[in-house]
C-alpha positions in Angstrom: -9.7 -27.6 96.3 -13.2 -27.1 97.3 -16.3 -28.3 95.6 -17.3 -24.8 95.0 -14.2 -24.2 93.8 -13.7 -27.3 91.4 -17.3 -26.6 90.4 -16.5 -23.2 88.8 -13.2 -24.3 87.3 -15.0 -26.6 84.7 -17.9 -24.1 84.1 -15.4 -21.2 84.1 -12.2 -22.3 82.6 -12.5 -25.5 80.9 -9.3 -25.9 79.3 -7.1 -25.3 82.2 -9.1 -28.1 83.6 -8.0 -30.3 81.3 -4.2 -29.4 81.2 -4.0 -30.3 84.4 -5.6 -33.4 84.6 -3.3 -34.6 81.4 -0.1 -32.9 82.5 0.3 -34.9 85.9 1.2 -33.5 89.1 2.8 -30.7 87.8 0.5 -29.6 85.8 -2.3 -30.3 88.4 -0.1 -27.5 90.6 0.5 -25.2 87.8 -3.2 -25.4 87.3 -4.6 -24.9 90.9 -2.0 -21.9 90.5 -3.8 -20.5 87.5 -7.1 -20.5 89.4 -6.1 -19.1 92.1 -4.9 -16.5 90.3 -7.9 -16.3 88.6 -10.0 -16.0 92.1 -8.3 -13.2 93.3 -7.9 -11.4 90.0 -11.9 -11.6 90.1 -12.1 -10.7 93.7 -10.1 -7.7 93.0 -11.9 -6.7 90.3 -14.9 -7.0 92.1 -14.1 -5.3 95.0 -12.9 -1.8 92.6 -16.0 -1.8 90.4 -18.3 -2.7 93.3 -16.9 -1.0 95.9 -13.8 1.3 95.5 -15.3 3.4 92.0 -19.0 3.6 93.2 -17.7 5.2 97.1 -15.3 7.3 95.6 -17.8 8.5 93.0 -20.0 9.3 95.8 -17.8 10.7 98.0 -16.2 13.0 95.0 -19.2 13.7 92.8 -21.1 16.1 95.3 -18.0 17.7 96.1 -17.1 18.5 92.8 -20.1 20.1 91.5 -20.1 22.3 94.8 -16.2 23.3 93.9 -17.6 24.0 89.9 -19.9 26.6 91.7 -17.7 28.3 93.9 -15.0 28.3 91.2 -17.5 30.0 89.0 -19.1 32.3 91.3 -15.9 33.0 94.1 -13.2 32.9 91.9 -14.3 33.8 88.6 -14.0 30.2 87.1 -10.1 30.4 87.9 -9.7 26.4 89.0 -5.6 27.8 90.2 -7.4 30.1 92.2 -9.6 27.8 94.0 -6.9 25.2 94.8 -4.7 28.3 96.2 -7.8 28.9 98.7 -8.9 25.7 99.6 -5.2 24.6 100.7 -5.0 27.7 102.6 -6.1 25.6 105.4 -6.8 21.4 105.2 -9.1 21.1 102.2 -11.4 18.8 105.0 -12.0 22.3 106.7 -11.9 23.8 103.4 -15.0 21.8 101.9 -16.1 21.5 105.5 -16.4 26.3 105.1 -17.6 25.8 101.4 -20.7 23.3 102.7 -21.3 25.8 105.6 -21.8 28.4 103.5 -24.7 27.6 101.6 -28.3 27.1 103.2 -29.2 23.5 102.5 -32.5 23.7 102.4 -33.6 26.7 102.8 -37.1 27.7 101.7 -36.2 29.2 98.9 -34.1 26.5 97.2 -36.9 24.3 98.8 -39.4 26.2 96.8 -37.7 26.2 93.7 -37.2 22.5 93.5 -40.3 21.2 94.8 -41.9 23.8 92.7 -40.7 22.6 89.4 -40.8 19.0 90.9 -44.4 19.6 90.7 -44.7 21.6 87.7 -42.8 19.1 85.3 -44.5 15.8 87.0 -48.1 17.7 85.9 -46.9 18.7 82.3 -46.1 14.6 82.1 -49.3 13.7 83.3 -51.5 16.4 81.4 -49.7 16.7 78.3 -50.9 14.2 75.4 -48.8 12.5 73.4 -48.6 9.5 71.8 -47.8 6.2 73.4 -44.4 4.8 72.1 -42.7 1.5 73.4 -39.3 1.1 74.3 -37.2 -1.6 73.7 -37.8 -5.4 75.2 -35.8 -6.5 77.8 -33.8 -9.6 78.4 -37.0 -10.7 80.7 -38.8 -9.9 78.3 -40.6 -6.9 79.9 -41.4 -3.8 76.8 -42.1 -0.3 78.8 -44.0 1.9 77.7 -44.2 5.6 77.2 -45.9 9.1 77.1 -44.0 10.7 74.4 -44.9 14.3 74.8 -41.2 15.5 76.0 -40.8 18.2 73.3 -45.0 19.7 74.3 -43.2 19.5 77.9 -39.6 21.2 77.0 -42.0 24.1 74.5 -44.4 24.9 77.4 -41.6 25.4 80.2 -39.5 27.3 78.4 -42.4 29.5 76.7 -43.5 29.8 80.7 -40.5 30.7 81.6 -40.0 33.7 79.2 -43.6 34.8 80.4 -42.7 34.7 83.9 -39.7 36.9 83.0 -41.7 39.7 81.3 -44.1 39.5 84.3 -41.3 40.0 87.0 -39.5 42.3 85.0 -42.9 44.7 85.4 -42.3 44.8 89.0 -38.1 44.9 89.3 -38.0 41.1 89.6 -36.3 38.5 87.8 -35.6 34.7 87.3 -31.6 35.3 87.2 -32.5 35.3 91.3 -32.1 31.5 90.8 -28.5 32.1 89.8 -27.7 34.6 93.0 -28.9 31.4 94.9 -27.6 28.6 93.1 -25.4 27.4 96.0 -28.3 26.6 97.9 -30.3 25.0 95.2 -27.1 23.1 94.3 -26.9 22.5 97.8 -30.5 21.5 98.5 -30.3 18.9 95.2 -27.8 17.0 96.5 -28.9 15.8 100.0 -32.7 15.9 98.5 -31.0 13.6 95.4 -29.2 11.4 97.9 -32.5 10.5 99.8 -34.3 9.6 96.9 -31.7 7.0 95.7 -32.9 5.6 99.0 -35.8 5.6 98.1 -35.3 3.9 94.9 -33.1 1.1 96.5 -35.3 0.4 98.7 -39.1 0.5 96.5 -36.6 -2.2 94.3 -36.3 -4.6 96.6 -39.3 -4.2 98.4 -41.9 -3.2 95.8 -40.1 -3.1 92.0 -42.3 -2.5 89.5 -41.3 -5.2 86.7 -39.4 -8.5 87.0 -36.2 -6.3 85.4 -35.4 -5.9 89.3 -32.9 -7.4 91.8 -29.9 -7.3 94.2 -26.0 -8.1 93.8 -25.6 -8.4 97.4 -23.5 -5.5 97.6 -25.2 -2.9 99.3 -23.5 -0.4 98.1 -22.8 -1.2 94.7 -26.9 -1.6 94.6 -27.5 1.8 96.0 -24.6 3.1 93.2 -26.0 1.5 90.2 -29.8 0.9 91.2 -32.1 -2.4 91.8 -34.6 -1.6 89.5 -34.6 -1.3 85.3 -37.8 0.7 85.1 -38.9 1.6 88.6 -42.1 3.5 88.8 -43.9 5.6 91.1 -48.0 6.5 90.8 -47.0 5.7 87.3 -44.7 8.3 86.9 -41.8 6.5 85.1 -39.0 8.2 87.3 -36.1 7.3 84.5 -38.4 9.7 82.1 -38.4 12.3 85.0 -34.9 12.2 86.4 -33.2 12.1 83.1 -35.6 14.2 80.6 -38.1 16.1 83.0 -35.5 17.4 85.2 -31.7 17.0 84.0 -32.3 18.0 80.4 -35.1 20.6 80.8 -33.2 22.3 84.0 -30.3 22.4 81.9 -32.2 24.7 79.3 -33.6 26.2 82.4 -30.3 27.3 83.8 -29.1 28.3 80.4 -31.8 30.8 79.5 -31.1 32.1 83.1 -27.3 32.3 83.4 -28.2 34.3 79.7 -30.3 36.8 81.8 -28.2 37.6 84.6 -25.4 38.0 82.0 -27.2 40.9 79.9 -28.6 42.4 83.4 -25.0 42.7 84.4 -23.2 43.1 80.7 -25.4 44.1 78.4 -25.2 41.8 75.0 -22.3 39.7 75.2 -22.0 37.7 71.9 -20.3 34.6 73.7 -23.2 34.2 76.1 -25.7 34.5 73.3 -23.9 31.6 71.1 -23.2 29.3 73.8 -27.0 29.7 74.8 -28.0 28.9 71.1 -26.3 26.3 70.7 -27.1 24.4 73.6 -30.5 25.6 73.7 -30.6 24.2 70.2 -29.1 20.3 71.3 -31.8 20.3 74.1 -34.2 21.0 71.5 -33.5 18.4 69.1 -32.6 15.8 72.2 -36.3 16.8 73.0 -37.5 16.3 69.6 -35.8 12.9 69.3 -37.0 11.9 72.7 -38.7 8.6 71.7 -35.5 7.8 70.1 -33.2 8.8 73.5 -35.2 6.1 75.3 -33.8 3.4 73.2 -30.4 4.4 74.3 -28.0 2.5 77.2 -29.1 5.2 79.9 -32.3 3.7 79.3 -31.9 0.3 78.1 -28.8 -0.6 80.7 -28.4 2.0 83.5 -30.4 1.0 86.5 -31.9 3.6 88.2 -29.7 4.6 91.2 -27.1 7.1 92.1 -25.4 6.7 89.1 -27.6 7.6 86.5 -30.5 9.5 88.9 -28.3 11.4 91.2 -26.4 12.5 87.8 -29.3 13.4 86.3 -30.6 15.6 89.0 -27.7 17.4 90.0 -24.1 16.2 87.8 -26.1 17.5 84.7 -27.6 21.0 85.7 -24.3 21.9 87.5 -21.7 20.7 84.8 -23.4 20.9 81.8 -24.6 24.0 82.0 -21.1 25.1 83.3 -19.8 26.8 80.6 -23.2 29.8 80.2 -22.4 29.8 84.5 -18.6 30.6 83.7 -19.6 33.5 81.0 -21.7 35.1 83.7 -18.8 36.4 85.3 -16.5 36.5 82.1 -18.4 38.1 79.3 -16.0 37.9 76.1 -16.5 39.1 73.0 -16.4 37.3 70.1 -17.0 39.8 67.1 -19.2 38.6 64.4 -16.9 36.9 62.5 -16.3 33.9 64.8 -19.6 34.5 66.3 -21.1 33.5 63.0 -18.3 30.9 62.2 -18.3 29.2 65.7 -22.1 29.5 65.4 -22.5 27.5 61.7 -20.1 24.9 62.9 -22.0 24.0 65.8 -25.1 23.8 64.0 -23.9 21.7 61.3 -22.7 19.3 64.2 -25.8 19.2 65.4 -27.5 18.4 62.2 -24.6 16.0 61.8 -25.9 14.3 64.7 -29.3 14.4 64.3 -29.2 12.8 60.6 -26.7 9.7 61.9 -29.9 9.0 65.0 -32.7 9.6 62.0 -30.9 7.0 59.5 -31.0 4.3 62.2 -34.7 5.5 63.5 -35.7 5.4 59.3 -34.5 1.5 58.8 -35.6 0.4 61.7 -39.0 1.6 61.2 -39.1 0.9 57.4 -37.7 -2.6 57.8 -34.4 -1.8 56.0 -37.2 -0.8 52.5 -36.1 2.7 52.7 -32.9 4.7 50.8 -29.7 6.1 53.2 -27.5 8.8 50.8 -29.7 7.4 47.8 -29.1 3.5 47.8 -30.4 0.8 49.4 -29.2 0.5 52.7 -26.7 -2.1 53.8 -27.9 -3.8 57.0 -27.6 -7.2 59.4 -30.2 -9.0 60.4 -29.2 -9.7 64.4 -31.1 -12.4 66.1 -31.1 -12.7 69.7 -32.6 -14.7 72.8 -34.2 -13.5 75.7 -33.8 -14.8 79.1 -37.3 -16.4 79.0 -35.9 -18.4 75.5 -38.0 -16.3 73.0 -35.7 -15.2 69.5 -35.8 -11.9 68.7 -34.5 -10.3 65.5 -32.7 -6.2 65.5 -31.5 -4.6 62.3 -27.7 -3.3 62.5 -26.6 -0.6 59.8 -23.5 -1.1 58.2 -24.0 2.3 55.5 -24.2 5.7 56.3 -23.0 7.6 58.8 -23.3 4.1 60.6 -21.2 2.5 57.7 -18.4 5.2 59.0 -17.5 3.6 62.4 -20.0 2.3 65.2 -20.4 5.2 67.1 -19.8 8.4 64.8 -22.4 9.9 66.2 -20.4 10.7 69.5 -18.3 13.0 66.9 -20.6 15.8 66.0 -21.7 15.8 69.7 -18.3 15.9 71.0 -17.6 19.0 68.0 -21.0 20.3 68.9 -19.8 20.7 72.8 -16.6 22.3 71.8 -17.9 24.7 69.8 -20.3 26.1 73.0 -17.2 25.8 74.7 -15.0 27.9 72.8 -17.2 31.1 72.9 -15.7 31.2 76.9 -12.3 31.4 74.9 -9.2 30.5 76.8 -8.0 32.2 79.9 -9.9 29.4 82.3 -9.5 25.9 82.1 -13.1 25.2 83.8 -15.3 26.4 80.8 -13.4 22.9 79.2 -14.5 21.0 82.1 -17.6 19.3 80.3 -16.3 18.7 76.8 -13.5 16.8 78.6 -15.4 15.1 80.7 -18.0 14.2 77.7 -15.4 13.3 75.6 -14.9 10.6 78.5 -17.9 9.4 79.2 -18.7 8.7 75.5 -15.4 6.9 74.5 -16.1 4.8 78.1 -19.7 4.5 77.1 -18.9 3.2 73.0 -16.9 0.6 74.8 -19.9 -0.1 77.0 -22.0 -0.9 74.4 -20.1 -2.8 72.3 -19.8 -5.5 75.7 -23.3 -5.0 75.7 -24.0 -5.5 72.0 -21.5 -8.5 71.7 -22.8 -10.4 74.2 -26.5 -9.6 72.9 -26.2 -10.3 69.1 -22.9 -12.5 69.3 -21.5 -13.9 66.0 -23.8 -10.8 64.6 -22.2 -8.1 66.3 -18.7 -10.0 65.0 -20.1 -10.0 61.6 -21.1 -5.8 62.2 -17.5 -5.1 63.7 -15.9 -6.6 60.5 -17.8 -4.8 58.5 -17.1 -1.6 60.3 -14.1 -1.9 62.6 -14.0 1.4 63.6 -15.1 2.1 67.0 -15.5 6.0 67.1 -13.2 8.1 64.7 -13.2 6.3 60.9 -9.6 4.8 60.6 -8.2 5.9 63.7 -10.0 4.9 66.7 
């Protein structure tokens, strides 16, 4: 056995270490066995989180939103009937026809996204707001904000309605975005690509606080980022890939798809209360804002493909999917479960804006505050930084947060159903977010919980004890 080798058998896996130094000879081989098991169960490991999932994410991602537009636009958001026409011939000369077709680039799309580039980067800048700090990081670094989101999300979408009556005036419109979404779509994803360059590289080279660094994987550090908080002419680009651009856009697209719908339909109730409701979650992520930078996009997600190229192309394409579906498949609801599917989505949403205030209220009060009329019941969760320093974190243990540790995920996961269901059920693709969110947040609550254990240790065993359900109370 190498030093290297024998080296990381006592820090890693001290009791094997001893078996077989007690157990003779054949322990000794049973032992050496063990860890070499051990080593290639890492190395495998390694090689599909660093290397496998982020190039097939990056190989699939771009195609898939591309095949959500053309399955929404071509094929009116039949998934079957994309499949049938992309096998007609090798789906490599399939995608190969589907890429050609749209003008990457083009000075239109070119317009549009340098255009509200610009627009949303001088709303950040110009806009006041209050200065709010985000959480400290393991070095020790505490960022620091412009809140003045919701003044940016009000303004843009006021703007935009403006812009509409103007147009309107002289037979023009905004729903021309939609008739050139392929390009746009298009356009985001190569322009996307080349500024997760961009970030690699100002990371390594120029990072803007010590939360910085490489894995020596290139590709894993191109995938998930080499910088915490990177930040550019101090524009802090997590703020603008993530709020500033995926949220907003998402509105955007959603007041737009609304438009071409009633230029082509007329009022269609299932257009209208999808649109509300989603137009009413961006408004309270928007309100909340401060609060959303305290989350584990912010806190753990570096800022690389994953979490920028999602932002500023996976999240206008999907998650505005199911108002892009409806364009093309008005339904109509009558008002009875127009107004049923309507109230249930806004209770979810005040569902799951009361669980984030309860945690924002402690916090801030030092636990001297009431939750549902009593005294709440909280932990007080020291921790270490790298640097040594002790820091101290309240956990809530009543409330919605006395339910299971991440109820909040419910109401959202409700709240996306219920814009979902207005697209009834002929298609599978209006489904396609809610599945995938219902992913992502059951992937992310186990995230966090790695995350939280190592951070707060015996704390976080105390918390899971005290509320041992992860997601849904006594069931999951």
């Amino acid at each position: 056995m190498s030093k290297r080798k024998e080296k990381a058998s006592k820090q890693q896996d001290p009791v094997t270490r001893s078996d077989m130094l007690s157990n003779g000879f054949h322990g000794y081989k049973e032992g050496y066995e063990k860890l070499e098991k051990i080593g290639v169960t890492q190395h495998n490991r390694d090689f599909f989180n660093k290397i496998f999932v982020p190039v097939f994410l990056m190989v699939s991602t771009p195609n898939f939103v591309m095949l959500l537009w053309y399955t929404a636009t071509k094929h009116k958001g039949s998934y079957g009937n994309m499949v049938h026409s992309i096998t007609q011939a090798s789906t490599l000369d399939s995608l190969r026809e589907l890429w050609g077709d749209v003008h990457i680039c083009s000075n239109f799309a070119l317009s549009v996204v340098f255009g509200y580039c610009i627009w949303a980067l001088l709303l950040m800048k110009c806009l006041p707001g209050k200065l709010v700090k985000g959480p400290i990081t393991p070095k020790g670094n505490t960022p620091v904000y412009k809140d003045n989101g919701f003044s940016h999300y009000v303004v843009t979408m006021t703007t935009l309605f403006i812009l509409t009556v103007i147009l309107k005036k002289y037979n023009l419109s905004p729903s021309v975005v939609y008739d050139n979404f392929g390009d746009i779509l298009g356009t985001l994803n190569v322009l996307s690509a080349i500024f997760c360059i961009f970030l690699y590289i100002k990371g390594l080279y120029s990072p803007s606080s010590t939360d910085c660094g490489s894995s020596g994987n290139i590709i894993f550090d191109y995938y998930w980022g080499t910088e915490l908080y990177p930040r550019v002419l101090g524009f802090d680009i997590k703020v603008f890939t993530n709020c500033r651009f995926g949220m907003t856009i998402w509105a955007v697209l959603v007041y737009i798809y609304a438009l071409k719908s009633f230029e082509l339909h007329g009022f269609v109730d299932s257009m209208i209360v999808s649109a509300i409701l989603q137009l009413a979650y961006i408004t309270k992520f928007f309100w909340w804002e401060a609060g959303y930078l305290s989350t584990i996009d912010i806190m753990v997600d570096r800022a690389g493909y994953y979490i920028c190229w999602g932002c500023l192309v996976y999240v206008p394409s999907l998650y505005a999917s199911v108002s892009l579906y409806l364009v093309n498949n008005p339904v109509y609801l009558g008002r009875f479960w127009s107004t049923f599917i309507l109230t249930c989505g806004l209770l979810s949403i005040s569902v799951n804006y009361f669980a984030d205030w309860q945690k924002q209220r402690v916090r801030s009060a030092d636990g001297d505050c009431l939750i549902w009329g009593k005294k709440p019941n909280i932990i007080r969760a020291k921790y270490t930084l790298e640097d040594g320093q002790e820091k101290e974190s309240i956990l809530l243990t009543s409330g919605w947060w006395g339910l299971s540790r991440h109820f909040h995920y419910i109401p959202e996961i409700l709240l996306a159903l219920f814009w979902t269901l207005p697209a009834g059920f002929e298609n599978f693709m209006p489904f396609s977010y809610v599945i995938f969110l219902t992913i992502l947040l059951t992937h992310r609550s186990f995230r966090d919980d790695d995350k939280c254990s190592s951070k707060y240790g015996p704390f976080w065993m105390d918390y899971c004890e005290r509320v041992p359900h992860r997601i849904v109370p006594y069931l999951f």
